[in-house]
N, C-alpha and C positions, 0 to 999 in steps of 0.2 A: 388277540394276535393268533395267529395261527402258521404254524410253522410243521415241518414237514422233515422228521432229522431220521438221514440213514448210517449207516456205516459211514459211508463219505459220498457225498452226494455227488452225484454225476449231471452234468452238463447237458447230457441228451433229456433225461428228465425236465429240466428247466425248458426244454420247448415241447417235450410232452405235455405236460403240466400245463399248456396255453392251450391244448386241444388243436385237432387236426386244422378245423377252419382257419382258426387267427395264424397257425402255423403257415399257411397256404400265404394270407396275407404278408407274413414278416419274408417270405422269400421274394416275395412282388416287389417289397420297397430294397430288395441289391441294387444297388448303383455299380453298372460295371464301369465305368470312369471311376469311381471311387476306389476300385478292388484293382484297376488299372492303378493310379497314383501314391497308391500304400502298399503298392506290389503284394498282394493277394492274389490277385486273378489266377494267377498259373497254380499258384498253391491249393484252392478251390474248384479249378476246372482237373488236376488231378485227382483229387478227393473226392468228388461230384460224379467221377466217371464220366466223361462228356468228352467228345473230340472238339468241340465247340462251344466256350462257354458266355451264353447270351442268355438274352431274356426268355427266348423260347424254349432255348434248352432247362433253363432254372424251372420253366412253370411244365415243362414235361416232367421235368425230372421231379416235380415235389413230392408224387404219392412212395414213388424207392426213396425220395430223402428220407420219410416218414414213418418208413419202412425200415429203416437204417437204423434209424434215434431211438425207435421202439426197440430194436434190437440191441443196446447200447452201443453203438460205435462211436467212441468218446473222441476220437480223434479228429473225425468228421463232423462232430458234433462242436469243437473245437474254435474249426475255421468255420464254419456257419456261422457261427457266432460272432467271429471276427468280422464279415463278411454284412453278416446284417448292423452289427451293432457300429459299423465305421461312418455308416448312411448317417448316424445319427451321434456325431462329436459334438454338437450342441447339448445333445440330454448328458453324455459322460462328463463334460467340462463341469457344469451346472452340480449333478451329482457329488463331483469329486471334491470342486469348491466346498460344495456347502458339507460335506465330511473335513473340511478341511486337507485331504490328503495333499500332500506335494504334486505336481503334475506340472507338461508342459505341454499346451493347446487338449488337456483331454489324455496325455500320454504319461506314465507313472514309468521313474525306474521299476525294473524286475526285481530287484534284492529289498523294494519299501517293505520299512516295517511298519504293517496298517494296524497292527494292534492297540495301538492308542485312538487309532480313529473310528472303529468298528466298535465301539462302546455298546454295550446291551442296549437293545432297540433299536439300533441304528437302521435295521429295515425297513422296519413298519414306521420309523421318523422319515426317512428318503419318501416311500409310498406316499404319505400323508401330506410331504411339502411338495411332491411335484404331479401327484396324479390330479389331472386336468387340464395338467402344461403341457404334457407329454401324452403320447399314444399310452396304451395300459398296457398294450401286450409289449413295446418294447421298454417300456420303464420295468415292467415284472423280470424280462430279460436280463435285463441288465444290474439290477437287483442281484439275480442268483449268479447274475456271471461274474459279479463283484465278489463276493462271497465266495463262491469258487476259485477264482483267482488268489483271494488276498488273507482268507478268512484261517485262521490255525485249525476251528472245526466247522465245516461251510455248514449251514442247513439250508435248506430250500425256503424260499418265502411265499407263501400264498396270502395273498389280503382275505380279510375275513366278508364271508360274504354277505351284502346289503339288504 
């Protein structure tokens, strides 16, 4: 296992940590119908900086997003991540199921208490049952944004490498 524990880890790390290229890639798979129907869009195209927020603007804009994460802007770091990880409520439902958490279509109340379900290893158990179902760079995503979200002390997840 290999894990990755700060003070309190931050979110922008969690897509540093995938490197700039696959970084490049997870802003490619935005769905802006998606970010349209979970009302994100406006939330994202003001945090994005963009008078415009489409697919040209998102693949312009990825080297200042990058730029941004590196710089920790947790906030924007935040909605990215809402933003990428919405594309993909197939991988959270899946996830959440098989933690067991409560959820409804992939959505958890805010006040869950995940502590029963985030059991020791429960990372490197998620990695292990769905890497190969799913993209790598958005299952690691959503790994640490889980953890982040829900976790009493988040650590970063990094799979051990092959």
């Amino acid at each position: 296992m290999a894990y990755a524990t700060l003070a309190l880890m931050q979110l922008s790390q969690a897509f540093v940590s995938l490197g700039e290229d696959v970084f490049a890639q997870l802003i490619r798979q935005i769905s802006i119908g998606k970010l349209k129907t979970y009302q994100l869009y406006e939330t994202l195209k003001a945090r994005a900086h963009v008078a415009k927020l489409n697919t040209e603007s998102l693949r312009k804009g990825t080297p200042r997003f990058w730029a941004r994460l590196n710089g920790g802007e947790e906030e924007f770091a935040t909605d990215l991540a809402q933003a990428v990880l919405i594309a993909h409520l197939d991988l959270i439902r899946a996830v959440l199921d098989s933690l067991g958490i409560p959820n409804r279509d992939g959505f958890f109340e805010k006040n869950v208490d995940a502590q029963p379900y985030l059991t020791e290893g429960w990372q490197q158990r998620v990695y292990e049952k769905f890497h190969g179902v799913y993209p790598e760079p958005v299952l690691r995503l959503y790994i640490n944004h889980l953890a982040w979200e829900l976790a009493k002390e988040p650590q970063m997840f990094v799979p051990p490498a092959t």
